[in-house]
N, C-alpha and C positions, 0 to 999 in steps of 0.2 A: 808511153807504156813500156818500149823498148828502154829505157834510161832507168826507169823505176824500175824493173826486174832485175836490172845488173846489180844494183846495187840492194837486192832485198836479201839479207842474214839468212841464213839456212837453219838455223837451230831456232825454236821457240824461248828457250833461254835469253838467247844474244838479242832477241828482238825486243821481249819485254825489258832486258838493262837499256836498250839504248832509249828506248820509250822513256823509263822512269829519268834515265840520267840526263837526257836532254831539259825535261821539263824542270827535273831540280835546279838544274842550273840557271835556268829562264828565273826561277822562284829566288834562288838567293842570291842574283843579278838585281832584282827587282829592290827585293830588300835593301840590299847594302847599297843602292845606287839612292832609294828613297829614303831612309834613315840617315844616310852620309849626310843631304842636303835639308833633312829637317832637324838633323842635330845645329849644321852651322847656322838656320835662320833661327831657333835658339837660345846657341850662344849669341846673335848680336842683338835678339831681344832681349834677355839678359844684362847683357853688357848696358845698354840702355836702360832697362828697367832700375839697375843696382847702381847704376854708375853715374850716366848723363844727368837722369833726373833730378835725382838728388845733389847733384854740380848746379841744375838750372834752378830749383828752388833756394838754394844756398847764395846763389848766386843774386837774385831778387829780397832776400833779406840781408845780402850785405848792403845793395843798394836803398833800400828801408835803414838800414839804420846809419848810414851815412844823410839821408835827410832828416830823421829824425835829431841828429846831431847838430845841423845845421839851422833847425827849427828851434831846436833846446839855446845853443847862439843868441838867434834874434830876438826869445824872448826874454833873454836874461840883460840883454845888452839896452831893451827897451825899459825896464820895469825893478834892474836890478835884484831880483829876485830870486835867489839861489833853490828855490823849492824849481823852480825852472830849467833848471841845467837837467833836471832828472831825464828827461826825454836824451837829451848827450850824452851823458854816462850809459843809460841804457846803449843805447845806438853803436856806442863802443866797444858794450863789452858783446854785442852781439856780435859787430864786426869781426872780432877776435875769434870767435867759436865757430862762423862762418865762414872763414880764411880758412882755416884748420881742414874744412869740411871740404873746400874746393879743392886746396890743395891735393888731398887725399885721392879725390874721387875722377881728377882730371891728369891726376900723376902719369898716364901712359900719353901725354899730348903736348909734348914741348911749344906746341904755339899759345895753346892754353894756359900753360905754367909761364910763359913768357908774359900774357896778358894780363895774368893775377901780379906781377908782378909791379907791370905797369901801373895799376890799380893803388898797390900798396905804396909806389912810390907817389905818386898824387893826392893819397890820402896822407902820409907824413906830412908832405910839402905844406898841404891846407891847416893842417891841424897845429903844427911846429910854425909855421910861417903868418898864419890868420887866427885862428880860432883861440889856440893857448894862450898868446900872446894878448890879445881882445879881454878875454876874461881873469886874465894878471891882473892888467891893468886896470880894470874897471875896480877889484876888488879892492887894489890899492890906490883908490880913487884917483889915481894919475890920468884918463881916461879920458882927452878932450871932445870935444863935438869935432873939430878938425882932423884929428890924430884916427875918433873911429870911423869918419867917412872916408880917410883915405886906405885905411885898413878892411875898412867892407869893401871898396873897389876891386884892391888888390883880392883880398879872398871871394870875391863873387867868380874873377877869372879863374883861381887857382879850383874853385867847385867847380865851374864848367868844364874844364879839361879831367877833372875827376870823373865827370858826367860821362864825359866822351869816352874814356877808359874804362867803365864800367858796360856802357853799350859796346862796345868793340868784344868785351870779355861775352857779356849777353849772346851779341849775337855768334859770336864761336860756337856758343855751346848752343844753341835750338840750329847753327847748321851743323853741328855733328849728329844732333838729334835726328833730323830730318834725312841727312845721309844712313843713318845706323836704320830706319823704320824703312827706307828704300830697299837696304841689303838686302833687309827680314823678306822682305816682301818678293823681292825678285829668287832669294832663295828658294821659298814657297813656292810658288810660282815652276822654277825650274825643278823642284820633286815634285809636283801636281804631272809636269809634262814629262816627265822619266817614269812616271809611271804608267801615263797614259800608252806610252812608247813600246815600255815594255810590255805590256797587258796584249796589245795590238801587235805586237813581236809573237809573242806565248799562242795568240789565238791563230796565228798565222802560219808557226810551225805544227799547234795543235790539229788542223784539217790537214796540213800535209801527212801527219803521223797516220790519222785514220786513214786516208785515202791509204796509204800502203798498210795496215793492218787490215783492213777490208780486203784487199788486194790477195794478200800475202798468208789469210790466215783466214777470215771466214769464208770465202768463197771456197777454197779447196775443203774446208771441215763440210760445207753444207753440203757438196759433192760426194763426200765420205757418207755424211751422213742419209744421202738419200740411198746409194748403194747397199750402205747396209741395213736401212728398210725393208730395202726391194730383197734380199738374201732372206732376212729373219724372218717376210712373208710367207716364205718356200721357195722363192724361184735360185735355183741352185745355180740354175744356169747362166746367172750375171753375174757377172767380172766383176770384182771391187778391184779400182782403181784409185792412186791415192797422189797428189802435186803438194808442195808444199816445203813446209816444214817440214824434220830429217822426223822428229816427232808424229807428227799427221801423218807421213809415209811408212815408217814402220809400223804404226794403227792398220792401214791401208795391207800389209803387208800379214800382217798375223791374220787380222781376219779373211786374206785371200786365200792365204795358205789352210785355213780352217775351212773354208768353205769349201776346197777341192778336195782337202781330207773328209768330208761330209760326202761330196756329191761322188767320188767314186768309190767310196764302201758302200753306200746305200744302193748298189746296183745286185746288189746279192741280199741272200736272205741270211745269210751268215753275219754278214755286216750291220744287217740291225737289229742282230743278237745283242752285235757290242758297241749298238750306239750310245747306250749309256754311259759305258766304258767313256766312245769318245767325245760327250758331253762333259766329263769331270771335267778334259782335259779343256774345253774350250772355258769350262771352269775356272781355271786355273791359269787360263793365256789373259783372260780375263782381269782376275787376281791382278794380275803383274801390270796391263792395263792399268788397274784402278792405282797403283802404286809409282806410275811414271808418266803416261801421258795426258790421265783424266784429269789425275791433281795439280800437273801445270797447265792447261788450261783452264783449271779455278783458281791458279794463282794468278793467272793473266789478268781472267775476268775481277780480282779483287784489285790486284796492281792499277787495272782502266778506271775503277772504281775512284782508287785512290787519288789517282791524277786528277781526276774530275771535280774530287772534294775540293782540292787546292789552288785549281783552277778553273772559278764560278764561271768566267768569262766563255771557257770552251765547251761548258757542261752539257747542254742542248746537244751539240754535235756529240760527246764520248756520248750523252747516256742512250744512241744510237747503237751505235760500236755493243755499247755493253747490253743492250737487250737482244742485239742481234748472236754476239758472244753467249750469253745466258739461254737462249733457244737453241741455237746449236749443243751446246754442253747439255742441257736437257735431252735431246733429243740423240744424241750420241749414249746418254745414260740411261735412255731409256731402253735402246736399242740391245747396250754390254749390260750396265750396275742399276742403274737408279737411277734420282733425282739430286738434286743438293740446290741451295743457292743462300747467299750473303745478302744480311742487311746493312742501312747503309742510315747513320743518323748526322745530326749538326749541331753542334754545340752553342751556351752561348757565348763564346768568348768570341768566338770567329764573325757573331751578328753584333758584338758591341762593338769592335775595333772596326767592322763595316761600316758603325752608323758615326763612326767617330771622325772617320775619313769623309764622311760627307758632311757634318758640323764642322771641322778644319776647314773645308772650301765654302762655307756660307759665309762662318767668321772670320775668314782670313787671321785666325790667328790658332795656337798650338797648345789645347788646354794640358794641366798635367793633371796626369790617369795614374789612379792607385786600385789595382785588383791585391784583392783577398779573399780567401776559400778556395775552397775546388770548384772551377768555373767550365769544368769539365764535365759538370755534371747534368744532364738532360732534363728542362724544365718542361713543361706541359704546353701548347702552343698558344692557349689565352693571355698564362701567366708569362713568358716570354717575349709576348708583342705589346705587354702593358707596359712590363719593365722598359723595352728599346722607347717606347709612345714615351713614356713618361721623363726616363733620360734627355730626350730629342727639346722636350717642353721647358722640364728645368732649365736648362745648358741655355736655352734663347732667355727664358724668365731671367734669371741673376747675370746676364748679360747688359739688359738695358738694349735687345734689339741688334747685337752685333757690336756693338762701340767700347766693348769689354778689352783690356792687355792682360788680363789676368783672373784666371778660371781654374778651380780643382773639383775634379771627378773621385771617387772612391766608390767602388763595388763591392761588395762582403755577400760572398754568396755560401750558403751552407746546408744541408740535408733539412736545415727547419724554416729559414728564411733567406728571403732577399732583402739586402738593406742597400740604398742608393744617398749617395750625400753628392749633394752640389754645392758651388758658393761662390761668388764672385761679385765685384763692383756692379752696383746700378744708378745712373743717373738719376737726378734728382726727377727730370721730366716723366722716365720710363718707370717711377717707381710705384706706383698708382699700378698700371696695366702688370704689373711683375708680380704686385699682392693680389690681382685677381686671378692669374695666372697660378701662383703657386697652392690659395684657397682650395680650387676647381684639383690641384694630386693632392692634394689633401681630404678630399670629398672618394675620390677615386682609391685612395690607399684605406678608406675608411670600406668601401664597397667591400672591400678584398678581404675584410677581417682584418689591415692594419694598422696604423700610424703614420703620422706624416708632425713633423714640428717645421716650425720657419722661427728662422734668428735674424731681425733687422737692429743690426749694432754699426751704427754711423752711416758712411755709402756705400755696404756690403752687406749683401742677404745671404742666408745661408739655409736650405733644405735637408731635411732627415727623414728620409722617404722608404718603409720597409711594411712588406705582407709577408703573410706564412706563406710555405710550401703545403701543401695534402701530402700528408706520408706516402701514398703510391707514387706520389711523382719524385720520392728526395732521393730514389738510386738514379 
């Protein structure tokens, strides 16, 4: 207790800055430590989604049409049959377009650019050395039974080693894949526990905070304030005494001085001639009261407040603090001025980004969130838990169950409605339970006076989920 009082601020000011200023800092510690790390898991989804993938599909149809080429060969070389080569010409010029495509997409991987190379030099080799030469010759009938079996041997080799270079290429790119979806993950992973860190950091200095605001600021006001009960009862004869704050003390101090100004002119009868006289003046000490120490302790109590908004985790413990703060300031106001006291409401923006933090750790992955409107604006508590219910549903519906890399959210909220669109990839297995799923907020956006649409275009569904607002609830 000896430790906590050395270091307790003596001005009600300096106490509520260090209050607000400690927690900001916890707040945009939090932030930038968890945004920092769900930007980088991200970019190497990203990087993978835009890059690897489409390297490894590219990569699979260069190898399709290198057998297709190979197919187109055998049956031209059996049947002589030029409508036959079409399978090869195809398979070529795919090659071509495919090359093009890996190149591009694997350009930041020197071992990759070295393996397409590989690639392209074993597919010359076969095609210049085996395959061209095969279907020269056939055409200009010089083509013996001798000359193509020892020309199929050699190009059977010269295709296996093409084989083998295309697998080597393969498998580079599903392990950079497989490294790139590790990162993501461990990324995640470490902003899940940087936040978990810091929250439990915030809650940890948040009870130390109250424990010296309790300390340091209601115990001396309730002390005050019983004093000066026991005064405005009648009893002249008790001391107002006042600890604390330089604020709370000069409280303590005016109305001591009033109260000895009261109790020794009212010993004469002359004196409560001009008591009214010196009722202005307590009037007026009053006055200046209401103008310096009442209204920073409703700046406090709104300051507690605030903290509390921002910080769900500690809220239980402040909104202690602050109903014990808000009694005291009553009863101090009731004592000099009056009454007053601050409401205190929740938006939904602060309950979507809630429920979106807790859909990132189901699905282990990072949808992208587009708000629009004023999301600032206070919905009604039905029409609010339907909205978060119904977002929570879609988001698992056009996922397929969790097994989704790729999800968009968009919120349009506005004084006449709420509109919600989801969309994302669903499995062919999960697409079944996702249509009865999305039916069932469509049934429910119907209850509401809405609309609900669903768009199934290939292996992507897509929702457009919106009800009216009741004009008392659009301010």
């Amino acid at each position: 207790m000896a430790l906590i009082s050395r270091f307790r601020p003596r001005t009600l000011r300096w106490r509520v800055y260090s209050l607000v200023g400690i927690m900001l800092c916890l707040l945009v510690g939090t932030v930038v430590a968890t945004l920092t790390a769900r930007h980088h898991a991200s970019d190497i989804g990203g990087h993978v989604r835009d890059q690897l993938r489409p390297a490894q599909v590219a990569i699979a149809a260069m190898s399709k049409g290198y057998v297709d080429m190979e197919s187109g060969l055998r049956g031209y070389l059996l049947t002589r049959n030029e409508r036959l080569l079409g399978p090869y010409d195809q398979g070529r010029a795919s090659i071509e377009r495919t090359e093009r495509v890996i190149s591009d997409r694997l350009a930041d991987d020197p071992t990759s650019i070295g393996l397409l190379a590989d690639v392209d030099a074993a597919g010359n080799a076969w095609i210049s050395t085996s395959a061209r030469p095969l279907i020269d010759a056939a055409r200009a009938g010089t083509l013996t039974p001798q000359v193509q079996a020892n020309s199929t041997i050699a190009g059977n080799l010269l295709f296996d080693n093409l084989r083998e270079d295309l697998d080597a290429l393969q498998d580079r790119t599903d392990r950079l894949i497989a490294a790139g979806l590790q990162s993501s993950a461990n990324a995640q992973a470490a902003a899940n526990t940087i936040a978990i860190v810091c929250a439990g950091v915030a809650v940890l200095v948040g009870l130390i905070l109250i424990l010296l605001l309790h300390m340091s600021l209601v115990r001396p006001v309730n002390r005050l304030v019983a004093s000066v009960g026991r005064v405005s009862a009648g009893d002249l004869d008790q001391h107002v005494t006042a600890d604390g704050p330089t604020e709370v003390v000069a409280l303590g101090s005016a109305v001591e001085s009033m109260r000895r100004r009261i109790h020794a002119e009212s010993a004469t009868a002359a004196e409560q001639s001009e008591r009214a006289a010196r009722l202005e003046e307590a009037d007026r000490i009053a006055g200046d009261l209401e103008q310096t120490t009442i209204r920073d302790l409703f700046a406090l109590s709104l300051a507690v407040q605030s903290v509390a908004g921002r910080y769900p985790a500690a809220r239980a413990a402040l909104d202690g603090v602050i109903r014990d703060l808000d009694r005291s300031l009553a009863e101090l106001r009731t004592a000099v001025l009056g009454r007053m006291g601050p409401p205190t409401t929740r938006k939904l923006r602060t309950e979507v980004l809630d429920l979106l933090v807790l859909l990132e750790q189901d699905l282990a992955i990072t949808p992208e969130l587009r708000l629009a409107g004023d999301h600032d604006l206070t919905l009604p508590g039905p029409i609010a838990a339907e909205v978060l219910d119904v977002l929570h549903d879609a988001v698992f519906a056009t996922t397929g169950s969790g097994s989704a890399k790729e999800v968009a959210i968009s919120i349009a909220l506005s004084a006449r409605e709420v509109r919600l669109s989801v969309a994302g990839p669903v499995p062919a297995q999960a697409r079944n339970g996702a249509r009865e799923t999305l039916d069932e907020l469509a049934e429910r956006a119907r209850r509401h006076g809405g609309t609900a649409t669903v768009q199934d275009v290939a292996d992507r569904i897509a929702v457009d989920w919106r009800i009216p607002i009741e004009p008392e609830f659009s301010g």
